[in-house]
N, C-alpha and C positions, 0 to 999 in steps of 0.2 A: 179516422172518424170512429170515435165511441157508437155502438149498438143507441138507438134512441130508444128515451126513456119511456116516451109516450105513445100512445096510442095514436096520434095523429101523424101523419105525413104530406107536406107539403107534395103532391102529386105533381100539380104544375110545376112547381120550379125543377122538377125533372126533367119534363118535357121539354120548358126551355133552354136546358143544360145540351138537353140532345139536339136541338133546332140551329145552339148555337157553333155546335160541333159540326152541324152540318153546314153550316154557309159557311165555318172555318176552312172546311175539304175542300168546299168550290172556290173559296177567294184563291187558294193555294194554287187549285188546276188552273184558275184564268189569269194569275198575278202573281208569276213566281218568286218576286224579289219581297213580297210581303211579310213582316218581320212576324206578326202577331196578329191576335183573332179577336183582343177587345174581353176574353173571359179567363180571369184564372180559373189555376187547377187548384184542384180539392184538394186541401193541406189540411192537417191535424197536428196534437201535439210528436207525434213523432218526426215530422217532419221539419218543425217549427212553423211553420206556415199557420193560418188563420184557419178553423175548421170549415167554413161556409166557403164553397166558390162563388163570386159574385162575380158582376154584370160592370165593366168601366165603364160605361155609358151612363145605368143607371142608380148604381152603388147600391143596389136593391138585394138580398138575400136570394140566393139559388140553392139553397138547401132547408134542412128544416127549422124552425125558429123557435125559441122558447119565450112566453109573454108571460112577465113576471110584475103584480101586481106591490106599485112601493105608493106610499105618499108624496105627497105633492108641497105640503105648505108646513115640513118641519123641518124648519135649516137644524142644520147636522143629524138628522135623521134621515130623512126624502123630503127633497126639496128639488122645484123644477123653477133652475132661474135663468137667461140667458140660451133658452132652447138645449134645456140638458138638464139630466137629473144629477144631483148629487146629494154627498151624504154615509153614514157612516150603514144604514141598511142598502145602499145602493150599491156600497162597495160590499160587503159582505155576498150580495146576490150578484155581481157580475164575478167572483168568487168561486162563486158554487154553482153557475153557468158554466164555465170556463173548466170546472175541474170536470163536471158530467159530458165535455167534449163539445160547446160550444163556442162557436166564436165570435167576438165583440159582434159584425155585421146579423149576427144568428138572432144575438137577444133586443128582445122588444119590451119597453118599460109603458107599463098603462099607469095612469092614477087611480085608486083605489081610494076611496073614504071607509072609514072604521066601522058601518053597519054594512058595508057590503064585503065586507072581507068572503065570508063564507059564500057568499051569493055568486062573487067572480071564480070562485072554483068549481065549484055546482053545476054554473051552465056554461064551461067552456072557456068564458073570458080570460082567463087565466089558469096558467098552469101551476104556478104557486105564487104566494103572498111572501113579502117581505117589509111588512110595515108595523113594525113595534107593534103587535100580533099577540097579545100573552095568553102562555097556556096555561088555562086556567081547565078543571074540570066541565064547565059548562062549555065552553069554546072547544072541547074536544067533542065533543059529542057530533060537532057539525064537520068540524073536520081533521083530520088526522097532523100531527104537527111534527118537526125534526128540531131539536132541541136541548137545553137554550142554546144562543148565540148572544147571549146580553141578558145581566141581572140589573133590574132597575128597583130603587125604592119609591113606594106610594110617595106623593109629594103635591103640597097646593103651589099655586104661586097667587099672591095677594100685591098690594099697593108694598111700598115701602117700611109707611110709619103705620101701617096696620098689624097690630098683634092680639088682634082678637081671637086668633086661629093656630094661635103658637101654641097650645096643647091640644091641636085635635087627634094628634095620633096616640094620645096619653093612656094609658089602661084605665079602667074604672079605678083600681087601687090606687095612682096616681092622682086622679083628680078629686079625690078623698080624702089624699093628704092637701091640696091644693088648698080644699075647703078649710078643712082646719087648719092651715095655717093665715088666712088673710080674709077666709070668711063671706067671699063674694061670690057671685054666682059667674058661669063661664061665659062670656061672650059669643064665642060658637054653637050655642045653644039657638042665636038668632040668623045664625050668618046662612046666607045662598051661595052655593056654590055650582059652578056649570061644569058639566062632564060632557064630553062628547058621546053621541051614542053609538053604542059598539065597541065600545072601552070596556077593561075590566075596572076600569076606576068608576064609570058609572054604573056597575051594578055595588059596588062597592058604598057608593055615599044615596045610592038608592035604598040601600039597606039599613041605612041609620035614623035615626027620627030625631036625633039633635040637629040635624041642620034642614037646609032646606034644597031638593036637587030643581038645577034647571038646568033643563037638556037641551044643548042643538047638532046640527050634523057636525059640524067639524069644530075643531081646536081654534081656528080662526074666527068663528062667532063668537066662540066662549071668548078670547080675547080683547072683540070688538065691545061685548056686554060688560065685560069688566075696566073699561076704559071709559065707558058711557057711565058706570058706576050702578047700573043694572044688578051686578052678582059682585058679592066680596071675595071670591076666589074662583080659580079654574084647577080643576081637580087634572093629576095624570103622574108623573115619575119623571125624577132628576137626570134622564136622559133625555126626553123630552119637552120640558119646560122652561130649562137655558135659551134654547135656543128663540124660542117663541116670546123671551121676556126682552133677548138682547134687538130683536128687531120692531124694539117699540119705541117711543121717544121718551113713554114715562118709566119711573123707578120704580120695579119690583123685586122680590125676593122669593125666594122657596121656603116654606117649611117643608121637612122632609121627616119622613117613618125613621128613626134610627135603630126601633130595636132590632130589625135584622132577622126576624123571624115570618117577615109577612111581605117578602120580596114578591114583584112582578118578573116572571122570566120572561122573557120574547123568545119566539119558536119561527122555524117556516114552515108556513103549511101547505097542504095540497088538499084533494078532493079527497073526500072522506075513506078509507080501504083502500087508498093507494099505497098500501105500505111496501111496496116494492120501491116505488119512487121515493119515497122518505127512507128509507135503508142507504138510498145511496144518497140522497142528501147529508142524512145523518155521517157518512162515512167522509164525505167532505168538509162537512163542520170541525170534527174531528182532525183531520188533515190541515187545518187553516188555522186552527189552536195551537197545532204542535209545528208548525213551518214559524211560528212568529207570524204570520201577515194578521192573526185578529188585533193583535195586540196594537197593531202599525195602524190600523185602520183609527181602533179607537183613540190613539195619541191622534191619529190626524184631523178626524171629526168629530171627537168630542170632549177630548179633553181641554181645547182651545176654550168653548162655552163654559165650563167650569163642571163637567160631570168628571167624578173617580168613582173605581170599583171599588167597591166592599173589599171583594177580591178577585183575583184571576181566576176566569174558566178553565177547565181543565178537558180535554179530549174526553175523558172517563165521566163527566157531567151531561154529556152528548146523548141522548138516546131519541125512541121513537113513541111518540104517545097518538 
């Protein structure tokens, strides 16, 4: 067992660890043909064994746990379907649970919505976030992040045969040229688009005055609005919006930022000044880069949906903001 990261310790599950050692002594003195006591022993990675000793009776954690904040309702990002999460940040964070010396039984997965990110670290709720999280300069301020683990580009998703919004990421010099060539005025000039709030993508279409923002708590209202035909797009990034387009019945498409200069990165974060705990995040991020397992992850959840990197992360893109 690695030294734990946090401040917190599971006190009880001590006790019960020593309760159950004790009725193990007595079963032993009154029943001497009895194989076993009902509790493993504490294994870590040197052992091979599972870091947490747990309870056969109640498959309950006897050591200390880590609660790690993912989303809930973005297939191939955090998605909880079948009483389980998965996902391409779910494996990333059992990841970097596992390398900071926890064991599957240890980590606990909450659902987290995108204005509470910072809030679940703040008062305890969570030990760190792992929900397509992007570190942006204002998002730092609230809390400290390990980073990136995933370059995404800004990106709407609209109807199919809507292209009203195929130059929203255009530079002004672009749509300049647009004008003199065809002479007509832009369509996105009128379009609503929903952001979820606590995104960087809605302070981002909150900032524009050519469109129009409609904000709700999650990525799944924006979907339901844009379905009802409420809002002509949902604002967010081509890691995120596959997934949420292929679990609809109707036809949409992405328009995506291509120039390449105005990437969203996703970060994990913690409680703000934790940078002890993010140093050794950071140093598993790194570690997970250079084994091949990021790389495995991403072919496994999300390159099926239709996301590619720009490019490979590199260990050395890894740092602590």
């Amino acid at each position: 067992m690695v030294p734990h990261p946090f401040a917190h310790v599971q006190v009880a599950a001590s006790r019960a660890v020593r309760a159950a050692a004790a009725g193990c002594a007595l079963a032993l003195l009154t029943m001497p043909l009895l194989s076993g006591c009902g509790v493993a022993s504490s294994g870590g990675a040197a052992d091979g064994g599972d870091a947490a000793a747990t309870s056969a009776t109640s498959g309950q954690p006897l050591g200390p746990t880590i609660t790690i904040g993912v989303a809930a309702d973005l297939p191939g990002l955090g998605y909880w379907h079948d009483g389980s999460y998965s996902g391409f940040d779910v494996d990333v964070a059992r990841h970097v649970a596992k390398t900071l010396g926890y064991g599957s039984q240890q980590i606990v997965f909450v659902r987290v919505e995108p204005q509470d990110r910072a809030a679940v670290l703040q008062d305890g709720r969570a030990d760190m976030v792992v929900a397509g999280y992007a570190m942006t300069d204002e998002s730092a301020q609230a809390v400290t992040f390990a980073g990136p683990y995933l370059e995404t580009r800004p990106a709407v998703l609209v109807h199919d045969d809507d292209t009203s919004l195929d130059d929203l990421f255009a530079t002004g010099d672009d749509r300049m040229n647009d004008d003199r060539e065809d002479n007509t005025e832009h369509a996105a000039d009128d379009a609503t688009v929903c952001a979820a709030t606590g995104t960087a993508m809605h302070a981002r279409v909150a900032s524009r005055d050519d469109v129009t923002l409609s904000d709700y708590d999650t990525y799944g209202r924006c979907m339901t609005a844009l379905m009802a035909g409420t809002v002509d797009a949902v604002a967010g990034d081509d890691a995120t919006l596959p997934g949420l387009a292929r679990h609809r019945r109707e036809s949409y498409r992405i328009v995506a930022d291509d120039r390449g200069d105005d990437a969203l990165r996703y970060g994990i974060a913690v409680r703000h000044g934790y940078d002890e705990l993010a140093n050794k995040i950071a140093g598993a991020l790194r570690a997970m880069i250079d084994d091949g397992s990021w790389r495995r992850y991403v072919d496994a959840d999300l390159t099926p949906l239709g996301y590619r990197t720009s490019r490979d992360l590199s260990a050395r893109d890894v740092t602590v903001h």
